[in-house]
FIGU-593046 format. One record per atom (N, C-alpha, C): residue in three letters; x, y, z. Coordinates in pm, whole numbers, plus 50000, padded with zeros to 5 digits. Last residue first. Example, Ala and Ser with C-alpha at 12.3 -4.5 7.8 and 13.67 -1.06 7.14 Angstrom:
BEGIN
ser512854977550708;ser513674989450714;ser512905000350787;ala513194943150780;ala512304955050780;ala513204967050780;
This chain:
BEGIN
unk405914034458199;unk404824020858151;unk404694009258179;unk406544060458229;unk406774055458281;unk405134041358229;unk408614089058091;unk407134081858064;unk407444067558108;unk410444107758300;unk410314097058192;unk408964095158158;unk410654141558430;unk409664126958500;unk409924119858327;unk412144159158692;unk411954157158579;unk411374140758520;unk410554169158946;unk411084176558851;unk410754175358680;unk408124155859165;unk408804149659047;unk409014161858948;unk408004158659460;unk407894165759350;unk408274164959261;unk408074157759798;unk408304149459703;unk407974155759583;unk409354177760068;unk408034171359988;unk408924163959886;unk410714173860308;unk410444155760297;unk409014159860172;unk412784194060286;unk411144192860385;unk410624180260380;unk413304184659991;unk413484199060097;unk412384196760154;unk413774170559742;unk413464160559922;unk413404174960008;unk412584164359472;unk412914175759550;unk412374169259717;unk413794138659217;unk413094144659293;unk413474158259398;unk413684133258894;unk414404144358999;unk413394145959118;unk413564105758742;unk413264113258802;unk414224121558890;unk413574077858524;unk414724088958549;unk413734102258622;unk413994044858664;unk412994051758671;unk414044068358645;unk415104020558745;unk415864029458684;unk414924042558584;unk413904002158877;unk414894010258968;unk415814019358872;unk412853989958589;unk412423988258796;unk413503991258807;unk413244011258314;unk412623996758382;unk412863999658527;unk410674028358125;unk411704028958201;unk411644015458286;unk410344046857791;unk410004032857913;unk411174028057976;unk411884062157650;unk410964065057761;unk410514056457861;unk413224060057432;unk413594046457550;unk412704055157671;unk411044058757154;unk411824064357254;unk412154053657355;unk409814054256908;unk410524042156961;unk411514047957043;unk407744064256806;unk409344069856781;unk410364060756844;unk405574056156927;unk405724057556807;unk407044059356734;unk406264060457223;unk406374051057175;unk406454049657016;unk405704092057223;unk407074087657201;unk407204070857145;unk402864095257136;unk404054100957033;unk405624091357067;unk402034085257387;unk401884076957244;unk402554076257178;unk402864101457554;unk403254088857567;unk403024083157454;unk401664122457439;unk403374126357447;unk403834111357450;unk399084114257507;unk399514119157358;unk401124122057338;unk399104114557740;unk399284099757689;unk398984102757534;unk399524140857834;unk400044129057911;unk399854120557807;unk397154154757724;unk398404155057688;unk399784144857714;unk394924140157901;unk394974137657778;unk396864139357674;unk394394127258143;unk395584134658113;unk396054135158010;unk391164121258236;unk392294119258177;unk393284134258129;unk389664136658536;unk389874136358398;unk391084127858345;unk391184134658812;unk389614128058768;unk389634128458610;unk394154137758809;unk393284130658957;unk391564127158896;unk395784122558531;unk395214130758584;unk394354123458744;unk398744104358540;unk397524099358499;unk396654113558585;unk401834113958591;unk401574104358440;unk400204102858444;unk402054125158822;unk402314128758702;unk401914121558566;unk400834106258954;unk400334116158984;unk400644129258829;unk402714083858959;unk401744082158900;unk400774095458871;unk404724102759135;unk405064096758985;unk403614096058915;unk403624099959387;unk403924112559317;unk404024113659165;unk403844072759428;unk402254075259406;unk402494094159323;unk406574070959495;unk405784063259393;unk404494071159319;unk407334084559702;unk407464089459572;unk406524084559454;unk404424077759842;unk405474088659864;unk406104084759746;unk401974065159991;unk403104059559887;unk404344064759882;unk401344081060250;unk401084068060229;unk402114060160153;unk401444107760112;unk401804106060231;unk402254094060276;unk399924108659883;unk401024107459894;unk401924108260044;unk397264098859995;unk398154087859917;unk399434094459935;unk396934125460124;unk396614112360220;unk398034101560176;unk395964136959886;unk397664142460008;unk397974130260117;unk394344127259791;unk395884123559748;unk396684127459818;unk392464128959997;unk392414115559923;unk393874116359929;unk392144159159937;unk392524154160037;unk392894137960082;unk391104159359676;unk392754167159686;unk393074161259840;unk388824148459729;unk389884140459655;unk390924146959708;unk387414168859853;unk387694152059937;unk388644147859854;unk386894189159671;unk388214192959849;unk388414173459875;unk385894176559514;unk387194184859447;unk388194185059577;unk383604169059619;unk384124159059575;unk386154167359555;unk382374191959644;unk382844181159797;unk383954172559723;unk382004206159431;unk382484212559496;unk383004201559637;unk379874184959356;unk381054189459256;unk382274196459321;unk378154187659577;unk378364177159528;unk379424179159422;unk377044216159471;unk377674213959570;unk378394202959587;unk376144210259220;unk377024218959262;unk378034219359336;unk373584194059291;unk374724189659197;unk375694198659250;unk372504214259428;unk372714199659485;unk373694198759407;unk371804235359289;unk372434234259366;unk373204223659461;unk369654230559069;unk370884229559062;unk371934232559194;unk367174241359158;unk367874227059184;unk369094223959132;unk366814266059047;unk366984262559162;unk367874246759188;unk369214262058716;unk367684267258804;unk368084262858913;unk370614264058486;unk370374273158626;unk369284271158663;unk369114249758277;unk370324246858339;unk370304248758436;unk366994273858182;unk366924256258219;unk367894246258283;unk368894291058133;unk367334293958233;unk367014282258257;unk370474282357900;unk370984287558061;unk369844288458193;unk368664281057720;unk369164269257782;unk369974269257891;unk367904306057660;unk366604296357704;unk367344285457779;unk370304319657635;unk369574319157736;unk368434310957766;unk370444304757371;unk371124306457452;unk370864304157621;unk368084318657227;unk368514301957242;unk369404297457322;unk366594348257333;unk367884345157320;unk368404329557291;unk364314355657453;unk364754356057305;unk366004348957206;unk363234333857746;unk364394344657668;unk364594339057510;unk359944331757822;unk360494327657728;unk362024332157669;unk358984341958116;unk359474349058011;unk360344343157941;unk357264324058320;unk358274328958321;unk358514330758144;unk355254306858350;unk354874318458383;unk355874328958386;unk356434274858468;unk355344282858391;unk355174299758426;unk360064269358396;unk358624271658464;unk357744281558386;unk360184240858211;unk360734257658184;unk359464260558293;unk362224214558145;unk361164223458187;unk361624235758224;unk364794196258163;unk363764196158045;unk362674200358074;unk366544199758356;unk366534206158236;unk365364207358116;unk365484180158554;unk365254194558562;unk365294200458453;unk367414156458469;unk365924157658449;unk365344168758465;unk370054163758580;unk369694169358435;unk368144168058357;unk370794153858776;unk370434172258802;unk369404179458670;unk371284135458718;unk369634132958842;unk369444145358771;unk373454133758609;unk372754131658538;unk371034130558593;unk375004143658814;unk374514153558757;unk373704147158648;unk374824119258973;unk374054132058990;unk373914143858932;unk376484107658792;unk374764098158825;unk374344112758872;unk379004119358757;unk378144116158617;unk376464113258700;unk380114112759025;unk379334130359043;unk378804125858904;unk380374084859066;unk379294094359125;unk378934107159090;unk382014087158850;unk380934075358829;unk380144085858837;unk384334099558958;unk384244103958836;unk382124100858819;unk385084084059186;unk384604093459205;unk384334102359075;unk385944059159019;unk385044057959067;unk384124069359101;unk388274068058895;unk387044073158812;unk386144064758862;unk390884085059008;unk389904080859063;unk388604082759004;unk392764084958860;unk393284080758946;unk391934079659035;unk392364075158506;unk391924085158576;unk392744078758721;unk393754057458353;unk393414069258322;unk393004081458399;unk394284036558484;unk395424041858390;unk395044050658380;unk392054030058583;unk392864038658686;unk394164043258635;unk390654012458473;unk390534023458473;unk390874034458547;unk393803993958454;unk392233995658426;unk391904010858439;unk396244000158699;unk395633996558572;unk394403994458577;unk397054008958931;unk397294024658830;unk396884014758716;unk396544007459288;unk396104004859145;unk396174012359002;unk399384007759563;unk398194014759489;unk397264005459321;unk401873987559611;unk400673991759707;unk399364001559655;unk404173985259427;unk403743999659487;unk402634001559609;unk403353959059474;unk404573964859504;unk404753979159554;unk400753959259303;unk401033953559415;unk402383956659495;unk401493970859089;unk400903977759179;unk400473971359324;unk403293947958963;unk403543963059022;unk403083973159095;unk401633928558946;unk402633927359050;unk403213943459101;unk399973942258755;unk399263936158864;unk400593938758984;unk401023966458559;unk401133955558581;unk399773950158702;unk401623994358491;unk400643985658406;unk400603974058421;unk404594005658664;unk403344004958654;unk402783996358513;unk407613996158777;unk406823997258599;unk405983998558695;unk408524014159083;unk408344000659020;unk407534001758853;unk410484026959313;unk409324026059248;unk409414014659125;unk411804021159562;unk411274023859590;unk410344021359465;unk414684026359468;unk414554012659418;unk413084010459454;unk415194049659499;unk415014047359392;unk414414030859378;unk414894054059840;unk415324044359793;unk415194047959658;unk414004069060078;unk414074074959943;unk415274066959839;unk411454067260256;unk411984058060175;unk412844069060052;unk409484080660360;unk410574083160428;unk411584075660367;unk407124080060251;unk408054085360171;unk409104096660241;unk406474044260256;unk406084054560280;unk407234068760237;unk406214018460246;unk406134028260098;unk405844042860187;unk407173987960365;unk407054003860381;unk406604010860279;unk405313960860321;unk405903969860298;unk406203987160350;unk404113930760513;unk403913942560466;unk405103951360457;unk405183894960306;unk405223910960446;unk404843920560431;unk404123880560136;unk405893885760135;unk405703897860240;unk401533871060188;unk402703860960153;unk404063863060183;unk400453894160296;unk400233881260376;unk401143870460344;unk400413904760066;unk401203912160189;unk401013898560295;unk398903893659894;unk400123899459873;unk400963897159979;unk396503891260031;unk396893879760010;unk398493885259951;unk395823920259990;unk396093917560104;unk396863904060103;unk396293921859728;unk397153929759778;unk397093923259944;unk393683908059653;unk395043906359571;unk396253913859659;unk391913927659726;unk391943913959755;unk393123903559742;unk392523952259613;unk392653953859784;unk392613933259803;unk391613944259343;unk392943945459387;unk393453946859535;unk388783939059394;unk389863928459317;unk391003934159381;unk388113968859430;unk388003959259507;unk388903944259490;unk389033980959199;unk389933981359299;unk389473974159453;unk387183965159005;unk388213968659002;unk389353969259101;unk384903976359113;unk384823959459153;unk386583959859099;unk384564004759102;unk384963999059247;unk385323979859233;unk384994002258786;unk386004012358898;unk385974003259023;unk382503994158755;unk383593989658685;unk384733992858747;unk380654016158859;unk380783994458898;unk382073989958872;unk381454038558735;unk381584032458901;unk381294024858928;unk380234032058520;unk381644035258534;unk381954030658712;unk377874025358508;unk378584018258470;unk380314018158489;unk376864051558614;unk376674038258767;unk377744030958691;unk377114064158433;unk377924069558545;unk378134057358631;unk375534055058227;unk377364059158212;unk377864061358315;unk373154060558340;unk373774044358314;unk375344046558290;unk373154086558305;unk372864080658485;unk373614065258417;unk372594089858040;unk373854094158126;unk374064092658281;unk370234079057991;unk371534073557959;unk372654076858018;unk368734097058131;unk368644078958206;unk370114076158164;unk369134116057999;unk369574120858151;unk369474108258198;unk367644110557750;unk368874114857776;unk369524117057893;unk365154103657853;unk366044094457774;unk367474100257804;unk364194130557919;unk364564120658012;unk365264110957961;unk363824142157627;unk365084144257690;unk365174136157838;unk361044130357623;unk362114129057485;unk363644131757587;unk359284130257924;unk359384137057787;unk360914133057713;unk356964117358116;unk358244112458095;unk358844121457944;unk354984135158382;unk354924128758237;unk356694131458223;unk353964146358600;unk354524130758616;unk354904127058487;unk351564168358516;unk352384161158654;unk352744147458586;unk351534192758334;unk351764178158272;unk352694171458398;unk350134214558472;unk348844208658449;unk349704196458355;unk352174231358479;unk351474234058388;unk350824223858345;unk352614224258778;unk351754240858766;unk351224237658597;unk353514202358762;unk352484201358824;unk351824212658770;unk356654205658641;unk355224200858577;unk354034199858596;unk357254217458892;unk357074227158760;unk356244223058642;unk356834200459086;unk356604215459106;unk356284219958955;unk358684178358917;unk357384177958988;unk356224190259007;unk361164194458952;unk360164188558827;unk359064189158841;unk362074195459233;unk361374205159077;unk361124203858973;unk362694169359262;unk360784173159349;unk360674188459247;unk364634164459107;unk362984152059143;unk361834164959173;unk366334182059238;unk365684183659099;unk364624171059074;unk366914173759520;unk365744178259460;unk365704183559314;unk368824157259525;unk367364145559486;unk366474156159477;unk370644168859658;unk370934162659508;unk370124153059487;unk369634173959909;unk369424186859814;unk369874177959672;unk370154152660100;unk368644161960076;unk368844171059919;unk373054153860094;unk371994142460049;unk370684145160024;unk373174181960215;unk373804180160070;unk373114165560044;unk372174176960467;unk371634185760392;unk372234178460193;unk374084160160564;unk373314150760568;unk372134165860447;unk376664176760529;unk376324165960456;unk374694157960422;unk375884198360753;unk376214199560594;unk375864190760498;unk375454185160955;unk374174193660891;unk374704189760740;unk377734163360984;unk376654159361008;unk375264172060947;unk380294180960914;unk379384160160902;unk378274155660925;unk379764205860940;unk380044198060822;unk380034185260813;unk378414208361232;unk378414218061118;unk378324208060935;unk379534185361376;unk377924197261400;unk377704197561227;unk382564189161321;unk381264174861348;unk379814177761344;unk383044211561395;unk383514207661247;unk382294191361213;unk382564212261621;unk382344223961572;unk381984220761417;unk384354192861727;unk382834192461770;unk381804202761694;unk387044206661685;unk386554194661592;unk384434190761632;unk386894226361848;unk386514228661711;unk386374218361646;unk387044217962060;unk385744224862035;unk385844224561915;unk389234203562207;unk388704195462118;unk386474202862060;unk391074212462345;unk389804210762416;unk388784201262349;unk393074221262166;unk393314209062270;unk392014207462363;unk393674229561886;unk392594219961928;unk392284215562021;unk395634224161694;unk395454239161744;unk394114240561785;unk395574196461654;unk397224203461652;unk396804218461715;unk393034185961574;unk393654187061736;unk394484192161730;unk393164194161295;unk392404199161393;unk392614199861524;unk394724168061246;unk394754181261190;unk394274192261280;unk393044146861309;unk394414151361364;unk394964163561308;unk390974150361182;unk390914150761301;unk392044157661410;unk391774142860900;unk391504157960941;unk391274162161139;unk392854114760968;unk393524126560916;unk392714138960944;unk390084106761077;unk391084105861135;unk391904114861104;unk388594112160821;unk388234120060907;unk389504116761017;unk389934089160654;unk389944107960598;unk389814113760712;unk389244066160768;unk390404071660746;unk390694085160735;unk386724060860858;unk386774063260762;unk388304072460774;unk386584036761117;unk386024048161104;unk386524051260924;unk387374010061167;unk385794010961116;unk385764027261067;unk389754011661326;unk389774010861167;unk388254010261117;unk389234012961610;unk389734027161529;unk389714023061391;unk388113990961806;unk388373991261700;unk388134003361613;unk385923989861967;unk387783989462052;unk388353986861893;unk383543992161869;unk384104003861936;unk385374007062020;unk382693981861534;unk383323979861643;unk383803991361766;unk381023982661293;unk380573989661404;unk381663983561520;unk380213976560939;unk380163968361081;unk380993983861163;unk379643990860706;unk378763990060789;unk378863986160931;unk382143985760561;unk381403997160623;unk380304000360700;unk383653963560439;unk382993965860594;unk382863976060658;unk383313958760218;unk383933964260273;unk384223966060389;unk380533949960171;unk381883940860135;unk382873949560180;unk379453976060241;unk379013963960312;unk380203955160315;unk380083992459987;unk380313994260106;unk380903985860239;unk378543975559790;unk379753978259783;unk380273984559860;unk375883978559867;unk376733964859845;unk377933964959840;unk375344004059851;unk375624002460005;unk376203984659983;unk375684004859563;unk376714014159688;unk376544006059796;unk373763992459478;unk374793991459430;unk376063996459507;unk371484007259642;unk371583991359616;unk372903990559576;unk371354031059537;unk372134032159638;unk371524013459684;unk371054025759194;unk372564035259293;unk372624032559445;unk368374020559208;unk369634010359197;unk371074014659234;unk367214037459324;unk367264029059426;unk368504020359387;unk367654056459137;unk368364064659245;unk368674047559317;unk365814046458925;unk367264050358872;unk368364047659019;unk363784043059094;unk363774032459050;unk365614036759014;unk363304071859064;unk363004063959225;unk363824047159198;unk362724076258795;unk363784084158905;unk363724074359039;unk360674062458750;unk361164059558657;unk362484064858761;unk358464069958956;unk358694061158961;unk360114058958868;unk358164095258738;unk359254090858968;unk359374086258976;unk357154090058542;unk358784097458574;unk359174095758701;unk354944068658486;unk355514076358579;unk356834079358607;unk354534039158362;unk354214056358295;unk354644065758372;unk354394026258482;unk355654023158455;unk355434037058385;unk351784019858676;unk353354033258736;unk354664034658655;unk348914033458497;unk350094024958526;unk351384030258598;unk347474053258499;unk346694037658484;unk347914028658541;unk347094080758712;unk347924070458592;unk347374056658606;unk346354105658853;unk345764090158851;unk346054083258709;unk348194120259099;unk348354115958985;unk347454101058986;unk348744127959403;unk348034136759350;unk347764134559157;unk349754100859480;unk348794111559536;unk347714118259452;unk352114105459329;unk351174090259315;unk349724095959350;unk353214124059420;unk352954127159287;unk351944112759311;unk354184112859677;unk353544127359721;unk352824129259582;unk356104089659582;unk354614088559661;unk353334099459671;unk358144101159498;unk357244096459409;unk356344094059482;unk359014115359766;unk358474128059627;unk357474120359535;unk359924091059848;unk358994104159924;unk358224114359847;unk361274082659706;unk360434072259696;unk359634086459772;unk363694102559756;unk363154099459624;unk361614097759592;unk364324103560031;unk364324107159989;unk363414108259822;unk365034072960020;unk363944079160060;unk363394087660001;unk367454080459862;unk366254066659822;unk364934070759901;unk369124092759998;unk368534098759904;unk367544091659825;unk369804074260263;unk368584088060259;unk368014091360166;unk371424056060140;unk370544054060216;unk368934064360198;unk373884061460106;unk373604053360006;unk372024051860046;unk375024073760328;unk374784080460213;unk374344076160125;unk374914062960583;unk373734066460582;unk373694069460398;unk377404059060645;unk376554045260647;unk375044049060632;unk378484085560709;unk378924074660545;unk377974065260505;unk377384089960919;unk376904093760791;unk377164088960662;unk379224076361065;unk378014071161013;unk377104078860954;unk381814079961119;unk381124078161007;unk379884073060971;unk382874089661374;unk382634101461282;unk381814092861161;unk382824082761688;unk382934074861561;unk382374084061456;unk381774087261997;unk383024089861957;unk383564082461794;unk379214073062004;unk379834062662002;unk381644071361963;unk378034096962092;unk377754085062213;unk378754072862180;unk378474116261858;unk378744119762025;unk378774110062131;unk377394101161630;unk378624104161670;unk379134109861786;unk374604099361698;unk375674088161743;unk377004092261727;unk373754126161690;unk374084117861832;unk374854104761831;unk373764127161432;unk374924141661561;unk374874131461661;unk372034113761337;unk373694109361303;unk374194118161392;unk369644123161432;unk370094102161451;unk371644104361412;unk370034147661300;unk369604146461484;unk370334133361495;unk369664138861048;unk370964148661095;unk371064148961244;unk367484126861019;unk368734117561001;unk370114127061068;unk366004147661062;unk365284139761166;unk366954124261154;unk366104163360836;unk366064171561004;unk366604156061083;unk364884148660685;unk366514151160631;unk366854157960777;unk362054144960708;unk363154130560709;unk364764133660738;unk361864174160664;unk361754165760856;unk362144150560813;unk362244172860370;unk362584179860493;unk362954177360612;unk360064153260336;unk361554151460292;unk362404156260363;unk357624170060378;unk358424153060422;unk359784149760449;unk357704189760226;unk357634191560373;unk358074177460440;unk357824177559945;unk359334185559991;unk359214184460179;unk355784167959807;unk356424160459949;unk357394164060013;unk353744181959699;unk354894173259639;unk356004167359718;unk352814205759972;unk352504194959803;unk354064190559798;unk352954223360133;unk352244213260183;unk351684202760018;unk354674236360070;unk355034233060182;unk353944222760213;unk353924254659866;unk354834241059822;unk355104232259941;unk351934275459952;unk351554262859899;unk352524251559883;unk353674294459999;unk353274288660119;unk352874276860059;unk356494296059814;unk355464303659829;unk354934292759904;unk359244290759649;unk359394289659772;unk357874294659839;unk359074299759360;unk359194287159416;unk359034281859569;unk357524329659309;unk358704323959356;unk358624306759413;unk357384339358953;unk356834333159074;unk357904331659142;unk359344351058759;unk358224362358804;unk357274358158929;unk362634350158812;unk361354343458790;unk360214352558834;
């Protein structure tokens, strides 16, 4: 770029300097409670939270400096309004969860994952510096930064429409980045009320006929069960119908669609003063790449380590079962080949479908991993 974005003036426009010392000032409020209450998640209880600020901070800083007759004319407002219903929709769906409540003779408030990595960490840990290390660093800067940074393509817009004198204006391709924010929240409503239903169904399960082992010290065959059922995944203890036939987690599919669809209001500006590339190509790489793309990014990059860590969790949890499903339904994309082989065979009227306890798998028990050799199509 022939300007640099980062020049003394931005520090005191469009509200980044705000935003900033809001995002300083949640990373201080979350290091300390996790030090006073020994409880790693309340950044969780913050994530639905900040980037609304966040937001409403940038549209205020443009309100400022913008005299619109109306606010429905206003792209921040229009973004502020997108972001608030995301984290309205999250922290409701949290809440019913009981993410929010706070017990301190009570170890199940915390967020499961961090327990597992915790204990990970103490194994070559016994002073317990590096998990304090890992708490500093990546739960509390890292993250609470990464909520700061996937709301600033908001404030480069702003920046970039401001310089060429069109602050706040809504152009032809925002349509396109609203719609794909609605595909994302729609998917992740549909996903969490989904496997919310089923944690509801499962507990009243287990409350009728006992809780189950599934763990994959079991190496029962009798262990796995049809999937596409209700009762079955009640049996198994996981959800593999609805939209979980397809993906194994297209809730986390939802979230990264809404931010990269935040990421994608950026796209539709070109900063001023920068060299048009000859190239159609490159014009649309120069609009893609830009600064603010980093939020998204990163956010693409959390999601990839938290899932793979999700399933080592599950299969730890389910053990063969959940290994199976693992084969038959991708971790975020569909498994497209997967249910083109499954189609093909039903079409052929294969005995691929397999019934309860006669599931044809090889498994590999060396070491207690689990590893489905040779795997049926399982329905």
């Amino acid at each position: 770029m022939s300007s640099s974005l980062l020049d003394d003036t931005i520090y005191d426009t469009d509200g980044l300097a705000d935003a900033l010392q809001a995002c300083f000032a949640f990373f201080l409020f979350v290091y300390l409670l996790n030090l006073i209450t020994d409880e790693y998640s309340w950044v969780d209880r913050f994530w639905s939270i900040t980037p609304v600020i966040y937001s409403w901070i940038y549209t205020a800083a443009v309100s400022r400096s913008d005299n619109r007759s109306s606010p429905f004319q206003s792209l921040n407002v229009f973004i502020s309004l997108l972001i608030t219903t995301w984290g309205l929709r999250l922290s409701y769906n949290f809440c019913r969860k009981g993410g929010y409540h706070y017990d301190r003779s009570n170890a199940s408030t915390e967020d499961y994952r961090w327990k597992f990595v915790r204990g990970i960490i103490s194994e070559h840990d016994c002073n317990s510096i590096l998990w304090q290390l890992f708490n500093l660093l990546f739960i509390c800067l890292y993250q609470n930064f990464l909520l700061w940074v996937i709301v600033l393509p908001q404030w480069y817009r702003n920046h970039i429409d401001g310089k060429a004198g069109n602050y706040d204006s809504i152009r032809d391709g925002d349509y396109i980045s609203a719609f794909l924010f609605v595909v994302g929240l729609l998917l992740e409503t549909i996903a969490d009320e989904q496997q919310w239903r089923f944690q509801c169904e499962k507990s009243k399960y287990k409350a009728q006929h006992g809780a189950k082992d599934s763990s994959n010290n079991n190496d029962d065959v009798d262990q796995y069960h049809p999937y596409h059922s209700t009762k079955s995944d009640l049996e198994n203890g996981f959800l593999t119908h609805g939209l979980f036939a397809y993906s194994r987690h297209p809730n986390f599919v939802g979230e990264q669609i809404i931010w990269i669809a935040i990421w994608s209001f950026s796209w539709w500006v070109l900063p001023v003063g920068d060299t048009m590339p000859s190239n159609e190509w490159m014009s649309v790489f120069s609009r893609i790449c830009n600064p603010s793309s980093i939020g998204a990014l990163l956010l693409l990059l959390l999601f990839q380590g938290s899932t793979r860590l999700t399933e080592q969790i599950s299969v730890d949890r389910y053990g063969k079962a959940y290994v199976a499903y693992q084969q038959r339904v991708g971790m975020l994309l569909p498994n497209i080949l997967g249910m083109l082989r499954r189609f093909i065979d039903r079409r052929r009227g294969s005995s691929g479908t397999l019934e309860h306890g006669n599931q044809e798998s090889i498994v590999d028990k060396k070491k207690g991993n689990y590893r489905v050799l040779k795997y049926g199509s399982i329905e």
